[in-house]
Phi, psi and omega in degrees: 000145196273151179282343197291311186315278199307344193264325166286322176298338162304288200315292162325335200253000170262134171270042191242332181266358172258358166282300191300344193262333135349285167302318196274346156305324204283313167294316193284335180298307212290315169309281176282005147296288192312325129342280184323283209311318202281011186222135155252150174301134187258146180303134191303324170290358181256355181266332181318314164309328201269322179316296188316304131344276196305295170327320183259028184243014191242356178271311168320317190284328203254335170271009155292326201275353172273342192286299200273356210265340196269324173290342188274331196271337175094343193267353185302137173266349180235164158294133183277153170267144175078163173268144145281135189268179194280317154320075174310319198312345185264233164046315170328109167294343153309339180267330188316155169299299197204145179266185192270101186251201221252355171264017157264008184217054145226097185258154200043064164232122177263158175222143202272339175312322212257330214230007172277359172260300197299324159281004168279328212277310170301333179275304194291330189282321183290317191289300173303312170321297167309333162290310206283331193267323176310295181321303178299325179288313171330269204286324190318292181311293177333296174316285216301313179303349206117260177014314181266354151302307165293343150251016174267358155318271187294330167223073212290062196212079142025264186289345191275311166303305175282342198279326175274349190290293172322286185281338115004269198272024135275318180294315181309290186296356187261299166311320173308315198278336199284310188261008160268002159287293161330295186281336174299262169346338194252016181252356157275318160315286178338292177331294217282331167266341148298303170212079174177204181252144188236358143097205194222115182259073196238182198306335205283347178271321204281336175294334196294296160301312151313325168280355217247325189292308205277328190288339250247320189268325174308304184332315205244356135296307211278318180303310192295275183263041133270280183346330184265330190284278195300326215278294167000288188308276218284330183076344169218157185315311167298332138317282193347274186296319183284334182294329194247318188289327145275011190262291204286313212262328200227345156268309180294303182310257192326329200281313184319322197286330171290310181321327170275333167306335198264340180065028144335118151294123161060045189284353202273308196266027156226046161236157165294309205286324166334291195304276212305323154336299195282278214319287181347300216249341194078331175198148156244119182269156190215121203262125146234123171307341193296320208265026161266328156346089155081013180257135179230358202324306197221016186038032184226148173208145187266305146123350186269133168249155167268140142265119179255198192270003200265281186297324194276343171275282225301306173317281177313298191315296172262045142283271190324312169322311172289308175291324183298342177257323166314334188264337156307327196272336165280315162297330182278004186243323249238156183277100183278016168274000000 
């Protein structure tokens, strides 16, 4: 028997990784019960309302932004109401992520153009959590039980035995993350043309979702193997979790706070979840006050910094990276009696 073999036949045989694949059958009825319940086919008269709706809130946007270009022009004849930026162009509805179209003013219709990134986002969070406790437990129970002395019995090569251990429970979770995206996803269409809305799918939604899918499944490699990186180290499935449980409690908490006690520039980018944010989304804005400091120009300073996904993979990488060789580089030396 081959080790890739017998090593998929661990994994699968555990129960704790036949627990987890459960919740995520479990989590997903609930998810899409609860949908089904909460959407109806909408009627022709609630959407000719919703049209209509939409239209005069795109009307709306363009006479504020002739609003604000006439007051910068001097030509305004009243006083204008409400504030204005200094910057017509951020108000320009040509400029906008998106305009008000007619499924934001149909509630309780689901449409899947508009709720198909935010239940992806929900599929990756569940999917990195399942990877990192899959990962961690996999090698942790082995280390701790024994288990991996008895196959280095059978197979004495260290590195060879964790290295398929790895790629083992990467490969498992990839095929996993791959056809529970599918059916996640192609069970929420299905909603959305049965009893909801199924939006306007056109290429610029499916390229969109395809990246969100993809940064979304490296996220849940990378998750997979830290878990497996730290539980290594730690010898057991609880260094994992004790490891993220302090990590969260003394840096993302504790640490933020000192910074802002201390008014650190730009404290959001010496956090992970920041990293994990930009990547997800492609770019994340971050507000610091510091960087209004001494701008007096036109007395308006928008005070937002960016993290795009270019810095924040390079971040995630070499993290994992760093552990995962660490974690190599310690097994191969350390006494496993």
């Amino acid at each position: 028997m081959s080790l890739v073999r017998a090593e998929m036949e661990r994994l699968s045989a555990r129960r704790f990784v036949q627990l987890m694949v459960v919740l995520l059958v479990l989590a997903f009825a609930v998810t899409a019960a609860t949908t089904l319940a909460g959407s109806h086919k909408p009627s022709a008269s609630e959407l000719i309302s919703a049209r209509e709706q939409a239209v005069e809130a795109r009307e709306s946007m363009e006479a504020r932004h002739q609003e604000c270009l006439a007051r910068q022009e001097g030509t305004l004849p009243s006083e204008p109401s409400g504030y204005f930026p200094a910057d017509c162009s951020e108000i320009d509805p040509i400029r906008q992520d998106r305009l008000p179209i007619a499924a934001d003013y149909l509630p309780g219709v689901f449409s899947f153009a508009e709720q198909a990134e935010p239940l992806l986002y929900f599929l990756i969070a569940f999917l990195v959590l399942f990877g990192f406790l899959v990962g961690a437990s996999y090698i942790g129970a082995d280390l701790n039980s024994g288990g991996v002395v008895n196959l280095l019995l059978w197979r004495p090569r260290r590195l060879t035995v964790l290295a398929t251990k790895l790629g083992t429970l990467l490969g498992t979770v990839l095929v996993l993350a791959l056809l529970a995206s599918a059916f996640y996803l192609a069970t929420f269409w299905v909603i959305g043309q049965t009893a909801g809305l199924a939006g306007h799918l056109d290429g610029d939604f499916w390229r969109s979702l395809g990246a969100v899918h993809g940064r979304g499944l490296v996220l849940v490699l990378l998750a997979s193997a830290s878990g497996f990186a730290i539980a290594t180290l730690g010898r057991h499935t609880s260094a994992a979790l004790g490891a993220v449980a302090a990590y969260a409690v003394v840096w993302e908490l504790g640490g933020r706070l000192v910074l802002e006690i201390v008014d650190a520039r730009r404290p959001d980018q010496l956090m992970l979840s920041s990293h994990i944010a930009a990547w997800l989304s492609g770019e994340t804005k971050f507000f610091d006050p510091q960087l209004c400091l001494g701008n007096s120009a036109d007395g308006y300073c928008e005070g937002f910094y960016s993290l795009t996904w270019g810095p924040a993979l390079l971040v995630l990488l070499g993290l994992t990276g760093g552990l995962t060789a660490a974690a190599f580089a310690v097994f191969r030396r350390r006494d496993l009696i």
